[in-house]
Structures are given as structure tokens and as C-alpha cells.
C-alpha positions in Angstrom: 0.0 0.0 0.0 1.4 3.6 -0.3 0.3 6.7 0.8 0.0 9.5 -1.5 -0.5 12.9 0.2 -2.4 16.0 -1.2 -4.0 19.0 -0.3 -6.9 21.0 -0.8 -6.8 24.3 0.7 -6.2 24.2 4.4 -6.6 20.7 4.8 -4.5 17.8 4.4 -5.3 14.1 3.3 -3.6 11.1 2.7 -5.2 9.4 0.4 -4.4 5.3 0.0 -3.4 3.8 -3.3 -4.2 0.3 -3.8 -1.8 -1.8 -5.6 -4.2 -4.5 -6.0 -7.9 -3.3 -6.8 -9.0 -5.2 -9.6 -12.2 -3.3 -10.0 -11.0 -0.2 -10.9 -7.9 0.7 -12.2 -5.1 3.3 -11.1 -6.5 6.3 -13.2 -10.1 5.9 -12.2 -9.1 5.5 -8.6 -6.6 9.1 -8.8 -10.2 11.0 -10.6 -12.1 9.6 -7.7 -9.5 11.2 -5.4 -9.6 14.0 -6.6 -13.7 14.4 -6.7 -12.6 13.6 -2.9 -10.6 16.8 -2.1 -12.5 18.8 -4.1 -16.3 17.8 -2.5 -14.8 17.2 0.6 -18.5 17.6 2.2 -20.2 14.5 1.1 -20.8 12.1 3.8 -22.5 8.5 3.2 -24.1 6.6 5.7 -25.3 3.4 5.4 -27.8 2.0 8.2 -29.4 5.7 7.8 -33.2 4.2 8.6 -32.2 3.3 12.0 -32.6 5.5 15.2 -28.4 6.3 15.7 -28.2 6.7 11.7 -30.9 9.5 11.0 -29.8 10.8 13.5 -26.5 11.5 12.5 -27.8 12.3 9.2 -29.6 14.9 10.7 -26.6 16.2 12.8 -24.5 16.0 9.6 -27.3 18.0 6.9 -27.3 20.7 10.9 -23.5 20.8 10.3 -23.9 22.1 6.4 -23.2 18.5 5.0 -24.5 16.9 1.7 -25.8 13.4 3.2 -26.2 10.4 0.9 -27.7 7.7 2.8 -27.4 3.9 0.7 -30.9 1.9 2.3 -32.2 -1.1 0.5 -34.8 -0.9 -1.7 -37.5 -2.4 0.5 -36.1 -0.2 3.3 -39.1 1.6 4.9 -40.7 4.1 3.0 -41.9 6.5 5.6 -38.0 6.2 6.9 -37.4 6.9 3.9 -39.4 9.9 3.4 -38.2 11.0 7.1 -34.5 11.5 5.6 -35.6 13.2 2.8 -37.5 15.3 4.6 -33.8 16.3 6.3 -32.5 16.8 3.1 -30.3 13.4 2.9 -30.1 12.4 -0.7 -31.7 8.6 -0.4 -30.4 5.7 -2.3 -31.6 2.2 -3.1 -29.2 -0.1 -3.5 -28.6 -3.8 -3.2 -26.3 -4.2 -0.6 -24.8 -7.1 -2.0 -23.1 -5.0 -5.1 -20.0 -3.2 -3.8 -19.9 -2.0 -7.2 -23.4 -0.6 -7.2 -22.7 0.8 -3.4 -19.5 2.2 -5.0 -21.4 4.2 -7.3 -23.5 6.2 -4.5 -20.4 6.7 -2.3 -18.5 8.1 -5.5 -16.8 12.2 -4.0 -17.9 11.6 -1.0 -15.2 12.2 1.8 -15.9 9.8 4.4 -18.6 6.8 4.7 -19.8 6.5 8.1 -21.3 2.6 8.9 -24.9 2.9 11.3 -25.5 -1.0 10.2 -26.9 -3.2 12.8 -26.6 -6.9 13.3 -25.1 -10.7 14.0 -22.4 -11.6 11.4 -24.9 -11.3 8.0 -24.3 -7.6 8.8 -21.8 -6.2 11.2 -19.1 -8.7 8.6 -20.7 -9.7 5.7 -22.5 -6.5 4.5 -20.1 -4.0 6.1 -17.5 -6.1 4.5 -19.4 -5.4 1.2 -19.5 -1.4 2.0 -16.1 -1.2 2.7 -14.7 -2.5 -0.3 -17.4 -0.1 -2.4 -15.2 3.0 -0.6 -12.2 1.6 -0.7 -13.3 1.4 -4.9 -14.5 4.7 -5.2 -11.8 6.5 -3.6 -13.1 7.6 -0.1 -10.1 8.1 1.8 -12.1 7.4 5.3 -14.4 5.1 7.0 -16.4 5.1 10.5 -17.2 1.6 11.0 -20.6 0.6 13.4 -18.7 0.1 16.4 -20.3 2.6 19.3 -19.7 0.7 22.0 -17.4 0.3 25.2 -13.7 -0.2 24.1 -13.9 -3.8 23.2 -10.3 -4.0 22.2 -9.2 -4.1 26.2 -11.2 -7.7 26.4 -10.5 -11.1 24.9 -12.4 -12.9 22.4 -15.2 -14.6 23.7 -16.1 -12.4 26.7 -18.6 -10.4 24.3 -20.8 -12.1 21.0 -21.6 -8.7 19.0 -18.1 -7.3 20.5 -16.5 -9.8 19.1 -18.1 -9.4 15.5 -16.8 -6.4 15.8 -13.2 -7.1 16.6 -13.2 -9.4 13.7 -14.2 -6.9 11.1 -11.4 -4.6 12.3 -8.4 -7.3 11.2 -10.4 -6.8 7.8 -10.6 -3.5 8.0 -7.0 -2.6 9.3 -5.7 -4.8 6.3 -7.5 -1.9 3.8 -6.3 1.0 2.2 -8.2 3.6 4.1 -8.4 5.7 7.2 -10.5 4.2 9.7 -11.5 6.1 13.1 -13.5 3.9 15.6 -15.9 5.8 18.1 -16.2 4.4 21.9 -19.4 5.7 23.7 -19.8 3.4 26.6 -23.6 2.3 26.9 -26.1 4.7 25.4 -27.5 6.0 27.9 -31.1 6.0 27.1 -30.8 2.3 28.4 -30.8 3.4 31.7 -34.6 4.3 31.8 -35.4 1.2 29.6 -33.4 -2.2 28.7 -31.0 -2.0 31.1 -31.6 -3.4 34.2 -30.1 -1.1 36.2 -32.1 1.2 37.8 -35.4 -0.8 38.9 -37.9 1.6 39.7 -41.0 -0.3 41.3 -38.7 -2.2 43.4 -36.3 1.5 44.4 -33.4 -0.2 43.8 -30.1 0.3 41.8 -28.5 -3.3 40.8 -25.1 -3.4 39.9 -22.7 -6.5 40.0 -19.4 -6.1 41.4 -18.1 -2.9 42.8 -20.2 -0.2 43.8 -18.1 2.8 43.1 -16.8 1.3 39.5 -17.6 4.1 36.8 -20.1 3.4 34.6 -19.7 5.1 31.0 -23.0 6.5 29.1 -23.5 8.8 26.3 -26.9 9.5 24.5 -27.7 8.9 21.1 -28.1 12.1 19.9 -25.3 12.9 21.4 -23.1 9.8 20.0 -25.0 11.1 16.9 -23.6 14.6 16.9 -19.9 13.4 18.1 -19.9 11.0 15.0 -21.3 14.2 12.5 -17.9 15.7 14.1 -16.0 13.2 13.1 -17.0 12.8 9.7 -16.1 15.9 8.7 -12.7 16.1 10.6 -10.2 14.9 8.3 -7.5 14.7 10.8 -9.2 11.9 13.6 -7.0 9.1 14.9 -7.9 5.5 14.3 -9.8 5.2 18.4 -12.3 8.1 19.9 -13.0 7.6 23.0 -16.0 9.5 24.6 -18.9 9.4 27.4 -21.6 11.7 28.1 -21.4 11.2 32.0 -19.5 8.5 34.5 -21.5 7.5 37.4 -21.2 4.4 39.6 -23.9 2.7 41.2 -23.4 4.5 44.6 -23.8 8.0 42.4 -26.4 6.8 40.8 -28.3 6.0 43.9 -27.7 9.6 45.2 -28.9 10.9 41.6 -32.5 9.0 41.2 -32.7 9.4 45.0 -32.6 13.5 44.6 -34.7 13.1 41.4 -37.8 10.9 42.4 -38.2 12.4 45.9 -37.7 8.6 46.3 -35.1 7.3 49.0 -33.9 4.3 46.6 -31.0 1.5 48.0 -28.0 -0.4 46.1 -28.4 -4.2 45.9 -25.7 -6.4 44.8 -26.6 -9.8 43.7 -23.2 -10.8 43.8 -19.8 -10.3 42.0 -18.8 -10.3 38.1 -18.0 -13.8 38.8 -21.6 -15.1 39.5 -22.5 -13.1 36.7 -20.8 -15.3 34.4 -22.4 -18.4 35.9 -25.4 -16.6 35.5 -24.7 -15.9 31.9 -23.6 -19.6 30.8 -26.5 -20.6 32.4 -29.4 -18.2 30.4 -27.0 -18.4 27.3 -27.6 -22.5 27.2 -31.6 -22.1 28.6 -32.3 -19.7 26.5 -29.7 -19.4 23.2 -31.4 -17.0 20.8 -28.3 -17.1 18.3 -30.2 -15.2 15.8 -31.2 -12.7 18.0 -29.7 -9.5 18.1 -29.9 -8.6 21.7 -31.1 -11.9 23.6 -30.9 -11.4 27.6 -27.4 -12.7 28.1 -25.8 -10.7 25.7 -27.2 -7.3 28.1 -25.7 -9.4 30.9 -22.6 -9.7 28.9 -22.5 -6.0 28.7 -23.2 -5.3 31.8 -20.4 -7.4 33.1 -18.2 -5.7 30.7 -19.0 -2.3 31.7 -18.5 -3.7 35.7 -15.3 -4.8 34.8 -12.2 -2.0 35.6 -10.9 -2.8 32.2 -13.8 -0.3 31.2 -12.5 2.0 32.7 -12.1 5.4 31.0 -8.9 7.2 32.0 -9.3 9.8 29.3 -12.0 10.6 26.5 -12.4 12.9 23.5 -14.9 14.6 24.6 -13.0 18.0 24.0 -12.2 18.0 20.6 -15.4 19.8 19.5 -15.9 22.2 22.9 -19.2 23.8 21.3 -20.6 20.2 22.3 -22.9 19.9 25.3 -22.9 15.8 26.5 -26.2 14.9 28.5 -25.3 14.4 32.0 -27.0 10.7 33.6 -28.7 13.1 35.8 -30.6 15.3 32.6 -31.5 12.2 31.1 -33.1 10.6 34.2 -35.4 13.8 34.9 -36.5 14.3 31.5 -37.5 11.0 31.5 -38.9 11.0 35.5 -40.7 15.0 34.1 -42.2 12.8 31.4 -43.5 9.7 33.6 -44.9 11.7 35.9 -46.6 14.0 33.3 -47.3 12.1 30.4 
């Protein structure tokens, strides 16, 4: 692989070369370069019908972007008309053509990946996607990561982590800039899925150590951080961020304050029952086509519990003019809303 840099006004690019792309050869690859520097703005998002994608498509058309979103052709149509509506330029594709994907993603300047999924998606399609940038020149990719940093745990501690870890030795072998975003947990899980706060009961369950840091960021503003991103041409390959940090004992004191309620920590037991706990419901109940059975939550919840999760550091600084959703927001717009439907 080399690295040929060029430059378009104030900004910098390297743009990768491949020596061995059969479906396209060396000139048409340098003219889709160039369309690159010169329409720097275009973004692509694939997975744009889901909740994270339109919204980034929004943030990205609020940040002066042209948005192309690639959706398959029996994609929802009021989705659909929902992006367009934004102003994202919608197109139908079969995902299984990287050379008809190729086509959409053609001057755009990054290709940011929403897709969600087992292996059919998180490998096989965003396999598929990658390979239609890497053919039309983009010179960077966001892959559909958003997640805790998965690369500080071993294979097998994690199913959709480790789909994830797998398509990054693909995607490190490719000529192109990849940046991977980290957000922890999104947040909104806390007043939903994630059994963490249980509000009939006043209780706040957590396994393991009650003062361990727990990362959360919100969609929107995952959504808005990713936008950033996509139109930063100078992003490392890891970005690390999260909303808020709270452990359990915090989060006691926080819904405490909030609900008016005088709420109590209960520990079942440590990370290590946990694991029992999740051998046991993954072989009861195996749901290996399903994308989000209940040990795969208790997989991420013992994740997040463990201290390898722990952030040191984030990103959350390199665009100040963001505000991140505190735990404590979230929790009483959602309490305002309960309580006043």
C-alpha cells in the first residue's frame, strides 16, 4: 500500500493507493481522489433508517453536509421519506453489489457505517460497503462500532463485541483511514433495557463494585460526536468519549434526589456469579439469531462492571461547542415525562 499525500486548501489528506484493486484501475481511482478533495463535504451513511443513523444524518445535513444515505430498496418508506425530509439524498441499493454501493459513495469524503446486526451484517455487508469505498476513492471510514472499548477484552467475553473485533483485522488490512468511536452504553438504556435502575422495586443493581464508573453517552449525542468526526479529516484511528461517569453509589444519590424517592444499592453478587449466571441463560435460552437476547445485556453489563472499562481519558473535548447529557438530565427528563405524560 502507499500513501500519496495531497491538499486542498487548508486541509491535508492522505489518500491510499491500492496496488491490487482489480475493479478499478489506477487512473479511475486518482479521478475519484480527486472528486474527494475537491467535494470534501459528502458524507455516506449506510444503516441511515435506524434510530443512531438519522440521527447523524440529521446532525450531519445541521453541520452544512450533503448526506447520501445507501438503504435497500425495501427499506421503509416512511424512513425513507423522514431522511428526505432532512434533506439526505436517499439511495436504493442492493447491498450485496459493492460496485453498485460504489457508485452512491462516488466524492464523497468519508462513509460513516450505522449498520446493525449478527455476522450477515456487522461482517458480511459492512465487508461489502467497505470495499465499495475503498473502490470509489473515499479516503475514510467510520465503522458501526459505538460501544465500550472492546479491544481491552478477549475474544469470547462479548458475541456482538467480538463481531466487531473481527471486522477490524479486515478493516486494518484496507487502504483507508479508519477512526472507531467508543461511547460506553447509550445512555437511554438506563430508563429502559437495562436493568439497572429498577424503579418499582427502588433499587439500583449493579454487580461487582459499587463505586466502578459506569460510561454512558446518549444517542443524539453519540449522533452529533460521529457528524464531528465525519467531517474532521485529521481523527485518529480510536475516539473515546462518554456523556457522563457514574457508579452505582452516584447513581443512587442521583434517582434518590430526582424521584423524591429514598432508593437502595443491591448487589446480587460479584462479576463472577455473573458469568455463571450468563452460561446458564445463554444454554436455557440461546437466541443465536437474535440480536440482543438477555445474556448478551448481561454480557455487557459485566463488561461495563469490569475496571478494564474503565475510562482514563475521553475525546470529549475535541469539539468544545458540544454539550454531552449528564446521567442526571437524562433521568429527569424521562422522571418529568413519567410523571406528566
Amino acid at each position: 500500500m502507499n500513501l500519496l499525500p495531497w491538499g486542498a486548501g487548508l486541509i491535508s489528506y492522505r489518500i491510499p493507493i491500492s496496488q491490487n484493486n482489480s475493479s478499478l484501475d489506477k487512473l479511475t481511482y486518482i479521478q475519484a481522489t480527486v472528486t474527494n478533495l475537491l467535494m470534501k463535504n459528502i458524507i455516506a451513511v449506510a444503516g441511515a433508517t435506524g434510530n443512531l443513523g438519522s440521527q447523524i444524518c440529521q446532525a450531519l445535513v445541521a453541520k452544512g453536509a450533503e448526506v447520501r444515505a445507501i438503504v435497500r430498496p425495501e427499506s421503509d418508506p416512511e424512513k425513507i421519506q423522514q431522511l428526505e425530509r432532512l434533506g439526505v439524498r436517499v439511495l436504493k441499493v442492493n447491498m450485496l453489489s459493492a460496485e453498485e454501493i460504489s457508485r452512491a459513495f462516488w466524492g464523497a469524503s468519508c462513509v460513516v457505517s450505522a449498520l446493525a446486526g449478527l455476522r450477515d451484517v456487522i461482517i458480511d455487508t459492512q465487508k461489502i460497503v467497505l470495499d465499495a469505498a475503498v473502490a470509489a476513492g473515499v479516503p475514510r471510514f467510520i465503522p458501526s462500532d459505538y460501544s465500550l472499548d472492546f479491544t481491552k477484552f478477549s475474544p469470547g467475553e462479548n458475541r456482538n463485541l467480538d463481531l466487531r473485533r473481527e471486522f477490524h483485522a479486515y478493516l486494518d488490512a484496507q487502504p483507508i483511514a479508519a477512526t472507531t468511536i467508543f461511547n460506553g452504553a447509550f445512555a437511554e438504556l438506563l430508563t429502559d433495557q437495562m436493568p439497572l435502575i429498577l424503579f418499582k422495586q427502588k433499587w439500583i443493581l449493579y454487580w461487582g463494585n459499587a463505586d466502578h464508573r459506569l460510561g454512558f453517552t446518549t444517542i443524539p449525542n453519540t449522533a452529533e460526536f460521529t457528524a464531528n468526526a465525519a467531517l474532521d479529516p485529521a481523527t485518529p484511528r480510536f475516539l473515546s468519549v462518554a456523556g457522563d461517569q457514574v457508579s452505582p453509589r452516584e447513581l443512587k444519590t442521583i434517582v434518590s434526589e430526582l424521584t423524591g424517592e429514598k432508593f437502595s444499592l443491591f448487589r446480587p453478587g460479584g462479576l463472577g456469579l455473573l458469568s455463571v449466571l450468563i452460561k446458564i441463560a445463554r444454554r436455557v435460552a440461546p437466541g443465536k439469531n437474535d440480536l440482543y437476547p438477555a445474556w448478551q445485556g448481561m454480557q455487557y453489563m459485566r463488561n461495563m462492571g469490569d475496571k478494564r472499562a474503565t475510562l482514563t481519558k475521553t475525546d470529549n473535548n475535541r469539539y468544545p461547542h458540544m454539550h454531552w447529557t449528564t446521567v442526571k438530565e437524562l433521568i429527569a427528563a424521562h422522571y418529568a415525562h413519567s410523571t406528566n405524560p
